[in-house]
PDB file of N, CA, C and O in Angstrom:
ATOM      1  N   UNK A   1       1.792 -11.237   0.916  1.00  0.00           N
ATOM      2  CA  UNK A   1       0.550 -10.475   1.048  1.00  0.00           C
ATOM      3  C   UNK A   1       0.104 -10.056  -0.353  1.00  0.00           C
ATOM      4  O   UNK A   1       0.747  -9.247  -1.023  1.00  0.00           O
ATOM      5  N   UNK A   2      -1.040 -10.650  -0.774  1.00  0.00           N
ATOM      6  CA  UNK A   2      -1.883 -10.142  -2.106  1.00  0.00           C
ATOM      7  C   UNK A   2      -1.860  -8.693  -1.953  1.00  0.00           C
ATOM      8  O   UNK A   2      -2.436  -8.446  -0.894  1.00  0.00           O
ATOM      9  N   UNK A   3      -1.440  -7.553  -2.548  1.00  0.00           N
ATOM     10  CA  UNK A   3      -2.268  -6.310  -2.518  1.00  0.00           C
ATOM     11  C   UNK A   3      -2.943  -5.808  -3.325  1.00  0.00           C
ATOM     12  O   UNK A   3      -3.331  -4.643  -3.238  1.00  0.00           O
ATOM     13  N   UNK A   4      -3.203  -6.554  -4.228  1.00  0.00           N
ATOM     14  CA  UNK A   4      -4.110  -6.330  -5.781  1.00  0.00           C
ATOM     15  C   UNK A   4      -5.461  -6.584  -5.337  1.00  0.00           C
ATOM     16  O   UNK A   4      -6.334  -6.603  -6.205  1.00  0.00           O
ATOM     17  N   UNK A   5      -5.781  -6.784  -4.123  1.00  0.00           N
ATOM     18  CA  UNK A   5      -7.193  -6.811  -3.905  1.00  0.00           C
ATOM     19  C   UNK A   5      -7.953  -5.160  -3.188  1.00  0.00           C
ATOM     20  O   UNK A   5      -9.135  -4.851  -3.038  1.00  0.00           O
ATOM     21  N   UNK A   6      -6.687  -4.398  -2.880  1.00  0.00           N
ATOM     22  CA  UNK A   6      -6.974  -3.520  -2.429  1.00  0.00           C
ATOM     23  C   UNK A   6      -7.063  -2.082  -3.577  1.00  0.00           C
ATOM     24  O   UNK A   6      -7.582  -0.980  -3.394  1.00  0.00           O
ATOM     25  N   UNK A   7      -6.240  -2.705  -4.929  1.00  0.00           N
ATOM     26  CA  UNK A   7      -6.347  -1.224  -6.036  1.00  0.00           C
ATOM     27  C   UNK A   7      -7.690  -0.689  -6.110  1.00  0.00           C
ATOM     28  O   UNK A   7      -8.742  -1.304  -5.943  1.00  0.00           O
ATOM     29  N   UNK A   8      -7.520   0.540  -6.383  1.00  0.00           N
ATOM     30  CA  UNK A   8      -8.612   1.328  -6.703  1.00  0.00           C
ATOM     31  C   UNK A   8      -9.346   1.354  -5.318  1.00  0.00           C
ATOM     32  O   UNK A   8     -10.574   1.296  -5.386  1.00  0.00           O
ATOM     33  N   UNK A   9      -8.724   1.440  -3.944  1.00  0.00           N
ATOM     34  CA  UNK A   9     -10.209   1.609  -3.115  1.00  0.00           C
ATOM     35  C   UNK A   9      -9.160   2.140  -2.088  1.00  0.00           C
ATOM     36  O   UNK A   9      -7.939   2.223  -2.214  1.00  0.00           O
ATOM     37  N   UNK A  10     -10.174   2.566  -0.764  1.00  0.00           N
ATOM     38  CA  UNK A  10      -9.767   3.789   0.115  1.00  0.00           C
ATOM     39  C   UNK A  10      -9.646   2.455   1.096  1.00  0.00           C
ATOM     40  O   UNK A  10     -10.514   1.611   1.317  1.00  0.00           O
ATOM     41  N   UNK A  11      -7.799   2.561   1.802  1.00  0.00           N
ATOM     42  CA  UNK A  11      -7.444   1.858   2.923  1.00  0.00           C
ATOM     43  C   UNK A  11      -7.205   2.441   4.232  1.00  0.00           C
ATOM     44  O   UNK A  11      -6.905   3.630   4.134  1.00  0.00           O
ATOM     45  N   UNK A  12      -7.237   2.011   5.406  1.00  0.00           N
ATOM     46  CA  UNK A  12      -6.349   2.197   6.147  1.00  0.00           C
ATOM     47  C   UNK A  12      -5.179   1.324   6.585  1.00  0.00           C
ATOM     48  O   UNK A  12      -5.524   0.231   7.034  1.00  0.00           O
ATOM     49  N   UNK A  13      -3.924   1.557   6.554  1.00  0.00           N
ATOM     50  CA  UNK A  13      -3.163   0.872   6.688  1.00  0.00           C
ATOM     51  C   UNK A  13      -2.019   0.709   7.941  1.00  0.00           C
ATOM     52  O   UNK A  13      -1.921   1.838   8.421  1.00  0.00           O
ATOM     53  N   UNK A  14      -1.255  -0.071   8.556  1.00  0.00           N
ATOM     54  CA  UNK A  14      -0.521   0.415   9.564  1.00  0.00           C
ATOM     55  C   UNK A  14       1.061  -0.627   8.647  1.00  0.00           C
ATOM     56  O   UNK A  14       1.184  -1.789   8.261  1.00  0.00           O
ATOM     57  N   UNK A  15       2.176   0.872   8.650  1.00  0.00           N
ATOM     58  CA  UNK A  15       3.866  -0.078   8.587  1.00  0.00           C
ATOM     59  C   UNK A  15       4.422  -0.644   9.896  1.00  0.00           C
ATOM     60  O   UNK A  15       4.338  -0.401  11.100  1.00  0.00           O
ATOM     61  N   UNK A  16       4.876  -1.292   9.293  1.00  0.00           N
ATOM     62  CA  UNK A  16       5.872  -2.360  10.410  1.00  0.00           C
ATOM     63  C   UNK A  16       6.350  -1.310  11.896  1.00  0.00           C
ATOM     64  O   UNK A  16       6.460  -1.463  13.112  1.00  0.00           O
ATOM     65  N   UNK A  17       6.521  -0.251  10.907  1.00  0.00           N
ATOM     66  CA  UNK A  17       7.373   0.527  12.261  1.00  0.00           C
ATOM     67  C   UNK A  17       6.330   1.281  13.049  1.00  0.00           C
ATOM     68  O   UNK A  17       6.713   2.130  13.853  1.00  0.00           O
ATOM     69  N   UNK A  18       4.749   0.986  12.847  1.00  0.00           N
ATOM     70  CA  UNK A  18       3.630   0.981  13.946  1.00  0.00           C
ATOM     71  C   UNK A  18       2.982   2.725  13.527  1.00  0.00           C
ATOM     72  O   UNK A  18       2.323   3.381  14.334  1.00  0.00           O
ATOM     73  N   UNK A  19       3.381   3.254  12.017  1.00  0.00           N
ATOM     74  CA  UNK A  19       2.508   4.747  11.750  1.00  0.00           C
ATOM     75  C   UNK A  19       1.375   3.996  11.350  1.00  0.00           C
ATOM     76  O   UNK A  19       1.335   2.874  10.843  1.00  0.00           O
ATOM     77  N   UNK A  20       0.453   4.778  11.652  1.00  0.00           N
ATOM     78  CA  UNK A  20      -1.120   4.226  10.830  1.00  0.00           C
ATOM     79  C   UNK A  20      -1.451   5.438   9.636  1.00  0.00           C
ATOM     80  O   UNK A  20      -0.698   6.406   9.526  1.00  0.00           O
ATOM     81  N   UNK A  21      -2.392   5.305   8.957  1.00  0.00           N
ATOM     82  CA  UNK A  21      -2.592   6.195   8.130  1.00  0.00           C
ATOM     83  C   UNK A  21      -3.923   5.650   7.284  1.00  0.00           C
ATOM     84  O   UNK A  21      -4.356   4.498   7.334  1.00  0.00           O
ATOM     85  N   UNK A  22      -4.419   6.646   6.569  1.00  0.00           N
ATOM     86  CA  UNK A  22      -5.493   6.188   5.511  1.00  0.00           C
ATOM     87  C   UNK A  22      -5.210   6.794   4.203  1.00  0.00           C
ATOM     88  O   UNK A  22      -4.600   7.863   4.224  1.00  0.00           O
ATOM     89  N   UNK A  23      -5.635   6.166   2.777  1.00  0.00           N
ATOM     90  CA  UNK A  23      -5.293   6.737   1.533  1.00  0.00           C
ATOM     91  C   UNK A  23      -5.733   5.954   0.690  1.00  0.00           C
ATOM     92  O   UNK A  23      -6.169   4.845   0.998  1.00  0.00           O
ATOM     93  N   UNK A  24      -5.688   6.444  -0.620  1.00  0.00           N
ATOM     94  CA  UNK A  24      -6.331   6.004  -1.700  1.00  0.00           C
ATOM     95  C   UNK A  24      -5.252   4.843  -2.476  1.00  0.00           C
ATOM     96  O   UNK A  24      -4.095   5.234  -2.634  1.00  0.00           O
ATOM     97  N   UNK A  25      -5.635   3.299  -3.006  1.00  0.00           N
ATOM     98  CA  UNK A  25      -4.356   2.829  -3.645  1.00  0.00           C
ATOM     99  C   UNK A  25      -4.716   3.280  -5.049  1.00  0.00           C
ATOM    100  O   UNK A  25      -5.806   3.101  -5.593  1.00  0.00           O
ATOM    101  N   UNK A  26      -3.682   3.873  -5.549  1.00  0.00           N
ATOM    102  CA  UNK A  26      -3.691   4.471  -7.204  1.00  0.00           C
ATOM    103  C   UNK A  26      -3.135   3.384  -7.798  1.00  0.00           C
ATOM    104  O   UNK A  26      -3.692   2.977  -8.818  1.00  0.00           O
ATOM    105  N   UNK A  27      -2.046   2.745  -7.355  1.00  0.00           N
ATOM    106  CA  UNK A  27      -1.252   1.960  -8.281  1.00  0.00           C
ATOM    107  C   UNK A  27      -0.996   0.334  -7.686  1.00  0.00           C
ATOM    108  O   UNK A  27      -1.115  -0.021  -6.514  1.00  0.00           O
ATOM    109  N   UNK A  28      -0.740  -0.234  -8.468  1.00  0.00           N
ATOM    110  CA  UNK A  28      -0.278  -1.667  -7.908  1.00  0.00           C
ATOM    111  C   UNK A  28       0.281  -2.693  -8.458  1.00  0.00           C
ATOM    112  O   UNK A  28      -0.412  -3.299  -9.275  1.00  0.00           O
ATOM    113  N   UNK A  29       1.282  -3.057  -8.265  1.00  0.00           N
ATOM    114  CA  UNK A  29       2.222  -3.668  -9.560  1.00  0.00           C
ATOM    115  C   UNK A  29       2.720  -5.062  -8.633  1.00  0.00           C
ATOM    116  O   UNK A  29       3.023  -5.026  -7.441  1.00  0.00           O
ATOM    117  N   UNK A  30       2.718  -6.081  -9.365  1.00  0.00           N
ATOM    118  CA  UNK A  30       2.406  -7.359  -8.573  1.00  0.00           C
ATOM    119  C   UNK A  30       4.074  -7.936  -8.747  1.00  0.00           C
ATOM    120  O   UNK A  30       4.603  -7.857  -9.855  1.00  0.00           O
ATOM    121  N   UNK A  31       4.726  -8.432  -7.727  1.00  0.00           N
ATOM    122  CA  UNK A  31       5.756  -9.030  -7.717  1.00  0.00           C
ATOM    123  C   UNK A  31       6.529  -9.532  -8.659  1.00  0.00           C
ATOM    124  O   UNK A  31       7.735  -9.304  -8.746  1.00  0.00           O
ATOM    125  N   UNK A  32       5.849 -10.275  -9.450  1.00  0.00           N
ATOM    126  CA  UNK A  32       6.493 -10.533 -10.785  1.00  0.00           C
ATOM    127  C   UNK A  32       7.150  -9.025 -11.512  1.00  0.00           C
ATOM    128  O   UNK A  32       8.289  -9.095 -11.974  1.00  0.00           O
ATOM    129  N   UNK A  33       6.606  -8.061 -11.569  1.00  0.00           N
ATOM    130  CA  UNK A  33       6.598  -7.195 -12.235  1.00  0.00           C
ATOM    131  C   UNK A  33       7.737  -6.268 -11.195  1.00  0.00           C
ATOM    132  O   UNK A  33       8.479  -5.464 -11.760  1.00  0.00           O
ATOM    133  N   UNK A  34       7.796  -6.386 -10.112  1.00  0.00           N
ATOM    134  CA  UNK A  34       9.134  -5.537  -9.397  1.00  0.00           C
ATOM    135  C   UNK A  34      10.218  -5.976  -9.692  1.00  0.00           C
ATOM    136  O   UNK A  34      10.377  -7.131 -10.087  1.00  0.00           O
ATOM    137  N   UNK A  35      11.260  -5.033  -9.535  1.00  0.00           N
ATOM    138  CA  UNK A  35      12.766  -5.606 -10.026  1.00  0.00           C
ATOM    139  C   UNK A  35      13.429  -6.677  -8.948  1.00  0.00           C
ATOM    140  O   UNK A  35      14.507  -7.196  -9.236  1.00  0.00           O
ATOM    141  N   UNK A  36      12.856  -6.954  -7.872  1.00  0.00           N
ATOM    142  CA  UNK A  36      13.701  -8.271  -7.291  1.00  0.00           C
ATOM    143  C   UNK A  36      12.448  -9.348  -7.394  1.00  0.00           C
ATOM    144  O   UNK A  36      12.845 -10.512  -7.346  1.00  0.00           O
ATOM    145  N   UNK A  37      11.252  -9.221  -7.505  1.00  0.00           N
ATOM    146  CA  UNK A  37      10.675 -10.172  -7.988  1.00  0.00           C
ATOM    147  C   UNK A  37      10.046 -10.841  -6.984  1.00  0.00           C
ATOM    148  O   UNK A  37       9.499 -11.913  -7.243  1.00  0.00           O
ATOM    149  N   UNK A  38      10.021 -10.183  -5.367  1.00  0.00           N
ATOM    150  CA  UNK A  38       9.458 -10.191  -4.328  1.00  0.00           C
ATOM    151  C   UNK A  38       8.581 -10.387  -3.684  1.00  0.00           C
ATOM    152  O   UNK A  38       8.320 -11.391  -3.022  1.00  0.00           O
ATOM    153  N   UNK A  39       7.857  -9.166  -3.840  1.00  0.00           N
ATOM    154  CA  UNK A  39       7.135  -8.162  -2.995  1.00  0.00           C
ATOM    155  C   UNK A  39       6.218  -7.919  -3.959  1.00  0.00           C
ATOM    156  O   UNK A  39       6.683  -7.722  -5.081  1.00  0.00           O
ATOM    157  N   UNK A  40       4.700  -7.865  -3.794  1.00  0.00           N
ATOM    158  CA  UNK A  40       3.592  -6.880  -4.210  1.00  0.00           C
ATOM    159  C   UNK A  40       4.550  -5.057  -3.543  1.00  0.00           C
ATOM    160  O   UNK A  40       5.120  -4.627  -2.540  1.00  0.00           O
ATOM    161  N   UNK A  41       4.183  -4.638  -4.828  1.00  0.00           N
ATOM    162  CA  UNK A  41       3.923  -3.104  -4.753  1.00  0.00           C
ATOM    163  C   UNK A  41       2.772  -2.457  -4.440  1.00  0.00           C
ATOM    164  O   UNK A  41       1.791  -3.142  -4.731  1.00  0.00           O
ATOM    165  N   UNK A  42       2.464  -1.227  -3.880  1.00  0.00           N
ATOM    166  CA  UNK A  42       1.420  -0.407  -3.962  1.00  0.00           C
ATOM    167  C   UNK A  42       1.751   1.221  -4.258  1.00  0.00           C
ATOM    168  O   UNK A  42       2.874   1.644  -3.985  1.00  0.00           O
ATOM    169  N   UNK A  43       0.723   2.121  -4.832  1.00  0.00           N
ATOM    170  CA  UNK A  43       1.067   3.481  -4.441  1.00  0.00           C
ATOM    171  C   UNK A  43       0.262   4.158  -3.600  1.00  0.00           C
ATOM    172  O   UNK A  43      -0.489   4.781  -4.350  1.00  0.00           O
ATOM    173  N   UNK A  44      -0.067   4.441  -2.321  1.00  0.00           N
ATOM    174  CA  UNK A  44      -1.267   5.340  -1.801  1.00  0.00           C
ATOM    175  C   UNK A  44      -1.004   6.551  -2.000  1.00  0.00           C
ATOM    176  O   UNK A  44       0.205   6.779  -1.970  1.00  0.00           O
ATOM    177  N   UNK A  45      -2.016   7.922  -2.302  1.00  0.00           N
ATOM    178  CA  UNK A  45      -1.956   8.882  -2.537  1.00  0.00           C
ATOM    179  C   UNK A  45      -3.484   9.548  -1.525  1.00  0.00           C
ATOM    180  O   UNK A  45      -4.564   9.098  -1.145  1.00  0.00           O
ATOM    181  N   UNK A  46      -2.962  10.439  -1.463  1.00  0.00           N
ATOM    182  CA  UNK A  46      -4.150  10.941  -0.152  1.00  0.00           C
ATOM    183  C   UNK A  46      -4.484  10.921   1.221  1.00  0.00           C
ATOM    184  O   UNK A  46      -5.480  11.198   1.891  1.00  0.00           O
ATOM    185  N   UNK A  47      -2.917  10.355   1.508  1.00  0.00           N
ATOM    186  CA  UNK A  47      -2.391  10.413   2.623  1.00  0.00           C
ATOM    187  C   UNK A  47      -2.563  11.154   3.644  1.00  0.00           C
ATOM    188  O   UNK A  47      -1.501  11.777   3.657  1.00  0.00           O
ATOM    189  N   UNK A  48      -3.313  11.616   4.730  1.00  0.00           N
ATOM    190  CA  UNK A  48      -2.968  12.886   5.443  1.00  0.00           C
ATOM    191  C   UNK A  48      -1.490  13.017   6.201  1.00  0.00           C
ATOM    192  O   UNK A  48      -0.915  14.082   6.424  1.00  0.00           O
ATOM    193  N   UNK A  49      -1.123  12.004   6.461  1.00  0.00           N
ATOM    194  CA  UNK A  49       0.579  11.395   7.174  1.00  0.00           C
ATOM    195  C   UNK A  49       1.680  12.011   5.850  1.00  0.00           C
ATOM    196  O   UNK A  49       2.663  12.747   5.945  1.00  0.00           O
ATOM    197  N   UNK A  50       1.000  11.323   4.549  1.00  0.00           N
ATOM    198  CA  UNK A  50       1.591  11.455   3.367  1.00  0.00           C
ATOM    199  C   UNK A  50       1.283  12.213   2.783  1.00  0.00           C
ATOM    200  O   UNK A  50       0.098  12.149   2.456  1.00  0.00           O
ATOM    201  N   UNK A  51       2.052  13.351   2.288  1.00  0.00           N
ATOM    202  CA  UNK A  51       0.856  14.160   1.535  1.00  0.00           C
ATOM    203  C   UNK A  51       1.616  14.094   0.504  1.00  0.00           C
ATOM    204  O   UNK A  51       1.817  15.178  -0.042  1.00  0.00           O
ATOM    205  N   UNK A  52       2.145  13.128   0.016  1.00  0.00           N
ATOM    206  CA  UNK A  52       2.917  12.588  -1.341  1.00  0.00           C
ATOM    207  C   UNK A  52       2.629  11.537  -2.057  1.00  0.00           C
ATOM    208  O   UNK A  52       1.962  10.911  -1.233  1.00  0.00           O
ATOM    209  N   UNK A  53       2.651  10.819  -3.098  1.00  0.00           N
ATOM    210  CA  UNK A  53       2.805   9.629  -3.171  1.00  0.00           C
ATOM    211  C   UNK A  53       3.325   8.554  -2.612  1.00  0.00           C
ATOM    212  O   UNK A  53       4.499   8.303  -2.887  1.00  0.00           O
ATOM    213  N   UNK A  54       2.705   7.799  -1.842  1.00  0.00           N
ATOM    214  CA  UNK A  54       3.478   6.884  -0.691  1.00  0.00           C
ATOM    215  C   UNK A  54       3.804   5.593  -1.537  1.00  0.00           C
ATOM    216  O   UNK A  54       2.797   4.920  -1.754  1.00  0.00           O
ATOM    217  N   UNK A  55       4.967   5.091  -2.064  1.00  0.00           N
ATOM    218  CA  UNK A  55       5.106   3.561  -2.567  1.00  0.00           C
ATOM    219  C   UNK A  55       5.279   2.565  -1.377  1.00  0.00           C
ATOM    220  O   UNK A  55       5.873   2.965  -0.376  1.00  0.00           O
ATOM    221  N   UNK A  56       4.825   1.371  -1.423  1.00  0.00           N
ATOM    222  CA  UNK A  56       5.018   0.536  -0.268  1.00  0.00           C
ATOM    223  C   UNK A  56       5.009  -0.622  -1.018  1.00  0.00           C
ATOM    224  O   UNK A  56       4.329  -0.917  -2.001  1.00  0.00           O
ATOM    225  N   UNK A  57       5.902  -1.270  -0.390  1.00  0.00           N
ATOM    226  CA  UNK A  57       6.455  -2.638  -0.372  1.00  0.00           C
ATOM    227  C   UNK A  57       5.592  -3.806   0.503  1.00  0.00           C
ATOM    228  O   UNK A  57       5.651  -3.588   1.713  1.00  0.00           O
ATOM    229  N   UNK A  58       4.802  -5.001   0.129  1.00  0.00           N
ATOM    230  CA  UNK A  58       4.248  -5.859   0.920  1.00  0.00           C
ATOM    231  C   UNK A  58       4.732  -5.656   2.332  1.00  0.00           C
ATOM    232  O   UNK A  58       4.072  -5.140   3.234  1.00  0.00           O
ATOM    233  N   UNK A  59       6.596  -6.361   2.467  1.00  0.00           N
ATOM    234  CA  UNK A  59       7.284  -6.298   3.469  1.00  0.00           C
ATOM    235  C   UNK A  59       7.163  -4.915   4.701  1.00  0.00           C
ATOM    236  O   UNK A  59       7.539  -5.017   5.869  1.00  0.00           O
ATOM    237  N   UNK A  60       6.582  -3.735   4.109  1.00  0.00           N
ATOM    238  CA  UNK A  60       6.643  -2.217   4.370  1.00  0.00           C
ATOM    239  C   UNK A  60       5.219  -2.358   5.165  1.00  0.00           C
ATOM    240  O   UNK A  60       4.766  -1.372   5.746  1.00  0.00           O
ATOM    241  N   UNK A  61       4.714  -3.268   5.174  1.00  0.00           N
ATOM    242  CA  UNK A  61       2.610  -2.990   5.470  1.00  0.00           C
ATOM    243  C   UNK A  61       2.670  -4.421   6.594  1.00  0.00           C
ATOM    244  O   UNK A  61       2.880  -5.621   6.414  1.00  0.00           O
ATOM    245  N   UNK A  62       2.414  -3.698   7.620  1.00  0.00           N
ATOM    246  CA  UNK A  62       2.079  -4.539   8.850  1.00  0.00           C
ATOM    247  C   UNK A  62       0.595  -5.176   8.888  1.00  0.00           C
ATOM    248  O   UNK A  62       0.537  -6.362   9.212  1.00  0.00           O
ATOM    249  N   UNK A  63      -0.770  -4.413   8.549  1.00  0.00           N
ATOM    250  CA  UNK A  63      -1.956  -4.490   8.399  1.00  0.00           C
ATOM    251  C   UNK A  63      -2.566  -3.729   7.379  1.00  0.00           C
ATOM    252  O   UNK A  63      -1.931  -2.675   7.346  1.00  0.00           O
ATOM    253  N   UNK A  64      -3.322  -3.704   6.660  1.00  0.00           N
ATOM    254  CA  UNK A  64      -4.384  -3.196   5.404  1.00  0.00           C
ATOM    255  C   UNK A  64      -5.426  -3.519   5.361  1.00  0.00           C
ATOM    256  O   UNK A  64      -5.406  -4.736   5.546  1.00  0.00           O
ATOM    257  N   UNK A  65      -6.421  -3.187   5.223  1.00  0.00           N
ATOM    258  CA  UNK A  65      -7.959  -3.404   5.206  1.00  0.00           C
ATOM    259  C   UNK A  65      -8.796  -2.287   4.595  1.00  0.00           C
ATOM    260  O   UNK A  65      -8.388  -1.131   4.711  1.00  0.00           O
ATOM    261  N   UNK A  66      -9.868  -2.526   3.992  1.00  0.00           N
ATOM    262  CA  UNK A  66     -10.264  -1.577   2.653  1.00  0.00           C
ATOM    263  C   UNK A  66     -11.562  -0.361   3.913  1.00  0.00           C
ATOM    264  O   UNK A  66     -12.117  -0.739   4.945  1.00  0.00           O
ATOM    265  N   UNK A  67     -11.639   1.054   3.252  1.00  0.00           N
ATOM    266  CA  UNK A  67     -12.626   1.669   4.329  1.00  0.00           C
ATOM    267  C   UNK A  67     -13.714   1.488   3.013  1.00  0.00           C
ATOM    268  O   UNK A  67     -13.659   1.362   1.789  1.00  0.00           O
ATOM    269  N   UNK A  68     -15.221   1.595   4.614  1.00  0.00           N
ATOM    270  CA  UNK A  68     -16.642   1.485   3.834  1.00  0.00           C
ATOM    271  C   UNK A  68     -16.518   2.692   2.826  1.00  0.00           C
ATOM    272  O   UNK A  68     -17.433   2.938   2.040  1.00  0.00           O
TER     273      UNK A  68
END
């Protein structure tokens, strides 16, 4: 899963284990750049579920899609 198409913009997203949520992606660091060399990274922040910095793993994101 690309997630570099989603930096900088407001998602809603649902994890594997079926929470939904909406938030801002702040960060995004592309597979090459993770330590197993995997997975796209993301960070959402603005979470109402999260009210932390949420990091997520491609593998971690069931669905993503950007809000108007």
């Amino acid at each position: 899963m690309n997630l570099g198409k989603y930096y900088e913009k407001n998602v809603e997203f649902t994890l594997v284990d079926g929470v939904t949520s909406t938030g801002f992606v702040w960060d995004y660091t592309p597979a090459i750049d993770t330590p197993d060399e995997i997975c796209d990274e993301i960070v959402i922040t603005g979470s109402p579920k999260f009210p932390w910095n949420l990091n997520l793993r491609a593998d971690e994101i069931k669905e993503i899609h950007t809000l108007e």
